[in-house]
C-alpha positions in Angstrom: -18.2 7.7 -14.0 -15.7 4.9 -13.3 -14.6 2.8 -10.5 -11.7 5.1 -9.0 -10.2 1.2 -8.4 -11.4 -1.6 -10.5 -10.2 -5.4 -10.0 -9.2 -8.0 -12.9 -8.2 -11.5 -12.8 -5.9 -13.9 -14.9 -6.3 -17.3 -13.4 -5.4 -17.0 -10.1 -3.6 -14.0 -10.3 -6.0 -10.7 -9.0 -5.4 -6.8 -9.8 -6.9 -4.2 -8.4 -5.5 -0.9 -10.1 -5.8 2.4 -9.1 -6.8 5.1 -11.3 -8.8 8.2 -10.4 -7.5 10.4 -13.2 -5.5 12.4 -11.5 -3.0 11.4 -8.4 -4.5 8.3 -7.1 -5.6 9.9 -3.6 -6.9 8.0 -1.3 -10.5 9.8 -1.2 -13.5 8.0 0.7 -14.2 6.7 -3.3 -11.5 5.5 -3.7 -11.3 3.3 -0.5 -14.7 2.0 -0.5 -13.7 0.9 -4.3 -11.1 -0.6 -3.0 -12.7 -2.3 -0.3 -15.3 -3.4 -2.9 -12.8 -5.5 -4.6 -11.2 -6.9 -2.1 -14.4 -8.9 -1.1 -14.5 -10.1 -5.0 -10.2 -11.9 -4.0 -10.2 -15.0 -2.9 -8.6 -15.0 0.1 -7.6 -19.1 0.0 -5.6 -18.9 -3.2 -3.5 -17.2 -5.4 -2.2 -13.8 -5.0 -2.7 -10.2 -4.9 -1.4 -7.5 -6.8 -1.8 -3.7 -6.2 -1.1 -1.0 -8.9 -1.1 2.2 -9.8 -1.5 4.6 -12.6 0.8 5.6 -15.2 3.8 8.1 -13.4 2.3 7.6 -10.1 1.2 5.2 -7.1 -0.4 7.1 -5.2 -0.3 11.0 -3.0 -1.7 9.7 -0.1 -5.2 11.1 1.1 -7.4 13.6 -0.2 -6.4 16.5 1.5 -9.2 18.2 -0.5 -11.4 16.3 2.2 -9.8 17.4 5.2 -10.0 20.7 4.0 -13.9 20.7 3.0 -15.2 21.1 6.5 -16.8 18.1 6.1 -16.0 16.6 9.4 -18.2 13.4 9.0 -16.5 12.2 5.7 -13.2 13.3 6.6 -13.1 11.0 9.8 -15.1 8.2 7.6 -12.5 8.3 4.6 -9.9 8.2 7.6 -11.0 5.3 9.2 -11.7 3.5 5.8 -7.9 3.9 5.5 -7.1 2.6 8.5 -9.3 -0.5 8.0 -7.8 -0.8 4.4 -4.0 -0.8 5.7 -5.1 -3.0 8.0 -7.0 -5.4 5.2 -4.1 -4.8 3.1 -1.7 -5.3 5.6 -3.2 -8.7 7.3 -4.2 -10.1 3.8 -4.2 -13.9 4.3 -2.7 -14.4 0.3 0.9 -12.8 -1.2 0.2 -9.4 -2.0 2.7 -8.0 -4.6 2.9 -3.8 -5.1 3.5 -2.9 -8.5 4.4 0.6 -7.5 4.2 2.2 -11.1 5.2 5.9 -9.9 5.5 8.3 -6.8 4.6 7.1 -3.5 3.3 9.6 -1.1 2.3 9.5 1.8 -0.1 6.9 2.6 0.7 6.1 -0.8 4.2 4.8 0.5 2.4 3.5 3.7 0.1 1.6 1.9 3.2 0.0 -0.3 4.7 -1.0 3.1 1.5 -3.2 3.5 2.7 -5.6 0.6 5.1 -9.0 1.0 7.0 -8.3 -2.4 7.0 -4.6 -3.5 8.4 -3.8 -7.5 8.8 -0.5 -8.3 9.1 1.0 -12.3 12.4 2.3 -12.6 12.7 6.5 -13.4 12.8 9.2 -11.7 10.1 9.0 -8.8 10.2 9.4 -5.2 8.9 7.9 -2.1 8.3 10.2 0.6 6.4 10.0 4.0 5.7 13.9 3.6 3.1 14.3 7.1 5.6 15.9 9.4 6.7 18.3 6.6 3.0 19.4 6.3 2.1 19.7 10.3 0.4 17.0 10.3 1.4 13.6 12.5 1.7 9.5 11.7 -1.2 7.9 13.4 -0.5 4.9 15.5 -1.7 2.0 13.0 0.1 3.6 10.4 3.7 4.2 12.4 3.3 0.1 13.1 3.0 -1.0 9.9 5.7 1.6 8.7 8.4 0.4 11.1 8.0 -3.2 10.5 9.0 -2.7 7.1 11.9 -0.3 6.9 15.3 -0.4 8.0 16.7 1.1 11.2 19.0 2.9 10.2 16.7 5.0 7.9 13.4 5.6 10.4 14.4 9.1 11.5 14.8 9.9 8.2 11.9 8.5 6.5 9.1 9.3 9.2 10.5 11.9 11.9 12.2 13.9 9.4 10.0 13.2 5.9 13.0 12.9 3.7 11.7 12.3 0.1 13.9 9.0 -1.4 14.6 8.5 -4.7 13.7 5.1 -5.4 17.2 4.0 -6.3 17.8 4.7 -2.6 14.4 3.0 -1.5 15.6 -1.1 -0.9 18.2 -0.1 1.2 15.8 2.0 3.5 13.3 -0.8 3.5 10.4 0.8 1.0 11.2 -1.3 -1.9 12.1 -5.1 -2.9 12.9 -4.4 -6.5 13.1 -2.0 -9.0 12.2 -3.0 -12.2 13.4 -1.5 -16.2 10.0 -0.2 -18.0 10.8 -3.5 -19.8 11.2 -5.7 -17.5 8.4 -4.6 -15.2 5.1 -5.9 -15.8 7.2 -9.7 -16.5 8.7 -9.1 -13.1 5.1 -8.4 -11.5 3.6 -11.1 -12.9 6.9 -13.3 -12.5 6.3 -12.9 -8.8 2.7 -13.2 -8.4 2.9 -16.4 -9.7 5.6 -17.6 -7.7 4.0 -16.3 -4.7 0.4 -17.4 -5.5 2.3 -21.1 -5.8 2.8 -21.2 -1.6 -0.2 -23.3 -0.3 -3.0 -22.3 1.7 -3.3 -22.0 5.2 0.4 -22.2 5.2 1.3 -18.9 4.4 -1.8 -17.4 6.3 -0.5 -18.8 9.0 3.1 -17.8 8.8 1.9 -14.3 8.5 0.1 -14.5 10.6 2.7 -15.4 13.8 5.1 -13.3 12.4 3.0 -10.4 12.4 1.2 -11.2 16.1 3.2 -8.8 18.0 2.0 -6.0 16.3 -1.7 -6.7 15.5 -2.5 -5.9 18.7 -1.3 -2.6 18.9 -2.8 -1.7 15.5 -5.9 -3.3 16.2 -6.7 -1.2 19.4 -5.3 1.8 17.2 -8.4 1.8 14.7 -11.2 4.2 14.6 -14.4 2.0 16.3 
């Protein structure tokens, strides 16, 4: 069986795409394949791009899991995406989301973790859908979510799970650019190589103090 995520490399340009078949949830698999390539990105060059399938981003996390029973692997594939928001979040190089279909979501959460997010024009949404199924926003997640979209549009996106067409997205704060089905993998890799151009520590470190007041609160936030 393949890697649910598997990571590739043109100079000093790295993708990890996502591709379980299916939806692209964010199954215990799934993140530790994740996490497995993110140890294999250098973290002192270059830059990072995340992608999804064909038609689809990501749904967010296997609900199949929280619905097993399985009360170990449900709280281990929910810390895993904690730590992997966090990773994603905190990641010392550009990291560029080529968001290739629906966002759902900790799909669209996880998209709030890039610097430079392109999305495939057509008709897809974005939607922070938890509320809408009784479920709530953990803490890490809610940080990293209002840090990234506008204002005027967090009632809407989180408190009240408003699915958002993504022509509607870069207004709210989802999305940087939408991209035409021929113009989008240029514009991705366009980017990335801008990006991957800013030297190192320098834009470590620029994250790094403009993100400060909120690493605390997400820190203390994750599972132990």
């Amino acid at each position: 069986m393949s890697e649910p995520a598997t990571l590739s490399k043109e100079g000093d340009i790295s993708t990890i795409t996502l591709d379980d078949g299916k939806v692209n949830v964010f199954s215990l698999e799934m993140l530790e394949s994740i996490q497995n390539c993110l140890d294999q990105v250098s973290k002192d060059s270059g830059a990072l791009i995340i992608r999804g399938r064909e038609g689809i981003f990501s749904a967010g996390f296997d609900l199949k899991t929280f619905q097993s029973g399985d009360a170990e692997k449900a709280q281990k594939m929910t810390a895993l995406g904690m730590k992997t928001l966090h990773d994603l979040y905190t990641f010392p190089r550009p990291v560029i989301m080529a968001v290739t279909g629906h966002a759902i979501a900790m799909g669209i959460f996880i998209v709030c973790c890039g610097d430079y997010r392109i999305a495939l024009e057509g008709e897809f949404v974005a939607q922070a859908n938890e509320v809408r199924n009784n479920m709530d926003i953990p803490s890490p997640i809610m940080e990293v979510a209002e840090s990234r979209i506008d204002k005027k549009h967090v009632y809407s996106v989180l408190y009240h799970a408003d699915p958002y067409p993504f022509d509607k997205c870069i207004e709210a704060g989802l999305l940087d650019e939408i991209a035409s089905s021929s113009d989008f993998e240029k514009r991705i890799m366009e980017k990335a190589e801008d990006l991957a151009s800013l030297g190192h520590p320098h834009y470590a470190k620029t994250k790094q103090a403009h993100q400060r007041p909120l690493l605390e609160a997400i820190s203390n936030a994750l599972p132990a």
